[in-house]
N, C-alpha and C positions, 0 to 999 in steps of 0.2 A: 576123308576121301581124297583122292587124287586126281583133279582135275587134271587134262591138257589139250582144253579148247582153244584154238586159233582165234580168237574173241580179233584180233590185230586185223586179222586176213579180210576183215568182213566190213573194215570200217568206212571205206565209202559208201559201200550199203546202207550202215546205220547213219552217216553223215547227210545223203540223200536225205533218208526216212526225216532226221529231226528236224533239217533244210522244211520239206515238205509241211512237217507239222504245224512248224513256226508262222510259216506264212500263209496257212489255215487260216489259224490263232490270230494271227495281228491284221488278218482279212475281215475275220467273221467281227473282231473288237471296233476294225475300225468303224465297218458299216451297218452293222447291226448292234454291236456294244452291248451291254450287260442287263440281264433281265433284273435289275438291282429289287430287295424286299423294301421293308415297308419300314427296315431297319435305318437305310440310307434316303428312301424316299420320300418318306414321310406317310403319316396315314395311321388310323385308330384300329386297336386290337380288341377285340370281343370276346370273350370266353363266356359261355352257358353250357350249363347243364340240363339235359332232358331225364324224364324218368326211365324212360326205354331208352333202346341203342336208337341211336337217331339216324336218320337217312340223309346222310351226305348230299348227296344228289339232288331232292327235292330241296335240302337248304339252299344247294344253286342256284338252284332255278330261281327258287324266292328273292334272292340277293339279285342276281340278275333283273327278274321282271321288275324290281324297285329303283330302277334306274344306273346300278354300278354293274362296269364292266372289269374294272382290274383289283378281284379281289381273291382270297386261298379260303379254303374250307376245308381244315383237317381235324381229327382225333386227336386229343391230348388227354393221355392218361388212357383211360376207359373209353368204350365203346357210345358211352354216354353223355360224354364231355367233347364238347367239340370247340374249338377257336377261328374265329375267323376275323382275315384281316383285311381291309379296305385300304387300298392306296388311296391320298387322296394328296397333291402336289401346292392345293389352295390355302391349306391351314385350316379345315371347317373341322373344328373340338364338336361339332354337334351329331356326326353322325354316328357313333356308338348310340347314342340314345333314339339317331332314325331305325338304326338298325334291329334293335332290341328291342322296340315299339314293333317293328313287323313281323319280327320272329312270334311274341309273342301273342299276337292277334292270330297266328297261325294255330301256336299251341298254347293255351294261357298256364301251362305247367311245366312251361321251363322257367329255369333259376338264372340271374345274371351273378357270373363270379366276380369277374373285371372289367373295366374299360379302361385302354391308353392310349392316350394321343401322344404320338411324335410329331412334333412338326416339322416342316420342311429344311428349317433353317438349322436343327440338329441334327436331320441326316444328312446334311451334308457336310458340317463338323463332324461327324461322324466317318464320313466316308473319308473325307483329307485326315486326316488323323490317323487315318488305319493305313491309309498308301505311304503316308509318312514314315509312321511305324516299323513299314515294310522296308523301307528303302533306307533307312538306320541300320536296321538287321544287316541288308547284304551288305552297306558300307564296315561295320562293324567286323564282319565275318571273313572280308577282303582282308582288313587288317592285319587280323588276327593269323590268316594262313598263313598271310607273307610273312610275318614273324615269326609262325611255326615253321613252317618249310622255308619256302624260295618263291619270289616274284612270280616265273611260271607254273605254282601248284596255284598261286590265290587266283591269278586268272580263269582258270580251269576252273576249281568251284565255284568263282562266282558265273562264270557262263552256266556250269550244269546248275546252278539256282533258277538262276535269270531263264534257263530254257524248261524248267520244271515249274516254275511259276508260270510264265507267260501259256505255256499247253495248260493248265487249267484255267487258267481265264479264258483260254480258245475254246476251249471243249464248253465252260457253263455259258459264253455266249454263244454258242453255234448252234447247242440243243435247247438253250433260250432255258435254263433248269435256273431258280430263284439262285441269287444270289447275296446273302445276308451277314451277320454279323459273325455268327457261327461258322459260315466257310471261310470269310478273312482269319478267324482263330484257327483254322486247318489249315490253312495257308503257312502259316507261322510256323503249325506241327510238322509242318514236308521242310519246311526250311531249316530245320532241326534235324529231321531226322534222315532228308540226303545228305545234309553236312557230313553228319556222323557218320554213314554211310563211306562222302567221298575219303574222310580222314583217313579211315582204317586203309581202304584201298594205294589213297598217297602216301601213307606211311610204309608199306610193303614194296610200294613201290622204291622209296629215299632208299629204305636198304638194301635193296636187291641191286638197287646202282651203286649203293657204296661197295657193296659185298662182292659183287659176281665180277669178273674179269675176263674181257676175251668174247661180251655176247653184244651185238646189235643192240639199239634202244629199244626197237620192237618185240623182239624176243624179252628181255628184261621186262616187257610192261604183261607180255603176255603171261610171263610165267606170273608174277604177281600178283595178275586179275585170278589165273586159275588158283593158286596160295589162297587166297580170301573168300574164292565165294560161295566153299560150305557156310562159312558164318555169314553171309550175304543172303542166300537164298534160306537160311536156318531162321534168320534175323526175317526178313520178310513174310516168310510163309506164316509164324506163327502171329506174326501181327496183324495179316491180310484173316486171319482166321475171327482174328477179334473184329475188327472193324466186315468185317462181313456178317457176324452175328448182330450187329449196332445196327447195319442196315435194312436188315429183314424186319427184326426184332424190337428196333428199338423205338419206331415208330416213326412220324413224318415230321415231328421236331427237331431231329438230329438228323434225318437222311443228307441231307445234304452239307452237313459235316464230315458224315463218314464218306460220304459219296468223294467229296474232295479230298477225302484222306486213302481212300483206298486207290485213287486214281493218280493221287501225290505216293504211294508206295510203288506202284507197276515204274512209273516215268522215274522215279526216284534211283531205282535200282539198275535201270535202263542208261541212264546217265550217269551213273559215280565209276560205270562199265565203259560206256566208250566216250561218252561228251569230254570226260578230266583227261581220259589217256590219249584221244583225239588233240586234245588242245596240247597235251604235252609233246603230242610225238611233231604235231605242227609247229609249234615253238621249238623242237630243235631242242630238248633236251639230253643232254651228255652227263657224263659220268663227273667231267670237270664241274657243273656247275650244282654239284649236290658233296663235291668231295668238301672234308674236316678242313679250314685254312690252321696250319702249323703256327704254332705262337711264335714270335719273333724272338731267334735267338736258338732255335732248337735245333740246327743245324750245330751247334759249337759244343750241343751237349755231350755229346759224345767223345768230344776232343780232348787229348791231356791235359 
């Protein structure tokens, strides 16, 4: 297909929008911050079995009226398996077995599968470990552009990283949605796969400026963006289809992995579109600074 959307025409528009976003994000992180699990904060996991589908709701209440207020009650697996997780920030290993003493004074034919305690002092190695992680990746990823392209292509993707990360940590603090060890791993996934995303787009763009002669930088970036983004919106769609099956479907262990992955594909595709070609066209990219340098001496080749 032939695109020739003005994508160029519109980018203070989009430049606003991501302005806007960011300072959501870095509003709602600063003063409200992250509804972290149980992964990073510490606190014992519970899995039982009932014989019947079990009622969610009165398991609340139960956990509730027992004195904890910050704890999850979901499905895992069947209808009949439920886990439930209790924050607890003190280190007390004992309350799996408060808990599972009043579960089953309720019902004395539920089964206990598991109890885990994390204590506090590993989620939080946990948590520096995983930002770390993070912050390897984009250094990494900077590197690697600027030796694949030019100084202002790694800028570019690392901002469209930097601004595709930052909106989902805005979004999971601002709608207060757990945030656990599985969304850091999705994190990681968007960091991959807007990369890959901006590559293909920066790379149409190096040869549309080595190639074309006689056009504007903007015109050069437009046509490129409209060149690429059958495979862009092809690449997406069918991904958004999978990770939207995972979220219906796949239950409340992974929602919010796919949650943060289907939300890292919408921002993702959004920025490898205007956040790389924004920053390129603001850095003043020209033809000179993507042109072949001639080996020394090639001027004489041609000489008698």
């Amino acid at each position: 297909m032939n695109f020739n959307i003005p994508f160029m025409s519109y980018r203070r528009v989009a430049t606003i929008s991501s302005l806007v976003l960011l300072v959501l994000s870095i509003g709602s992180l600063s003063f409200k911050g992250l509804n972290l699990g149980l992964d990073f904060s510490g606190g014992t996991l519970i899995e039982v079995s009932y014989e019947q589908a079990a009622d969610l709701a009165d398991i609340r209440d139960l956990v509730f009226t027992n004195g904890f207020d910050d704890f999850q009650v979901v499905n895992f697996g069947s209808n009949s398996d439920v886990l439930i997780k209790v924050a607890d920030k003190n280190g007390n290993s004992q309350i799996g077995d408060v808990v599972f003493k009043f579960l089953q004074a309720a019902d004395p034919a539920i089964e206990l599968k598991r109890i885990e305690f994390v204590g506090p002092q590993i989620g939080t190695e946990l948590r520096d470990q995983g930002g770390l992680g993070m912050l390897v990746a984009l250094g990494m990823i900077l590197l690697y552009v600027a030796f694949r392209f030019q100084y202002k292509f790694a800028l570019g993707a690392v901002a469209a990283l930097a601004h595709d990360v930052v909106i989902i940590f805005g979004l999971f603090s601002l709608f207060s949605w757990d945030f656990d060890l599985t969304v850091l791993a999705a994190l990681l996934a968007v960091i991959g796969y807007s990369l890959n995303d901006t590559i293909v787009v920066s790379d149409r763009i190096r040869e549309n400026f080595r190639g074309e002669r006689g056009y504007e930088p903007e015109e050069i970036v437009n046509k490129s963006i409209n060149q690429t983004l059958s495979r862009t919106l092809i690449t997406s769609l069918t991904t958004l289809l999978v990770l939207l099956a995972l979220f219906f479907f796949g239950g409340d262990m992974i929602r919010g992995f796919s949650q943060a992955l289907i939300i890292g594909v919408l921002i993702g595709t959004y920025s490898s579109i205007y956040v790389v070609a924004n920053m390129l066209l603001g850095l003043s990219i020209t033809q000179d600074d993507l042109a072949i340098p001639e080996p020394e001496g090639a001027e004489f080749d041609d000489m008698p």
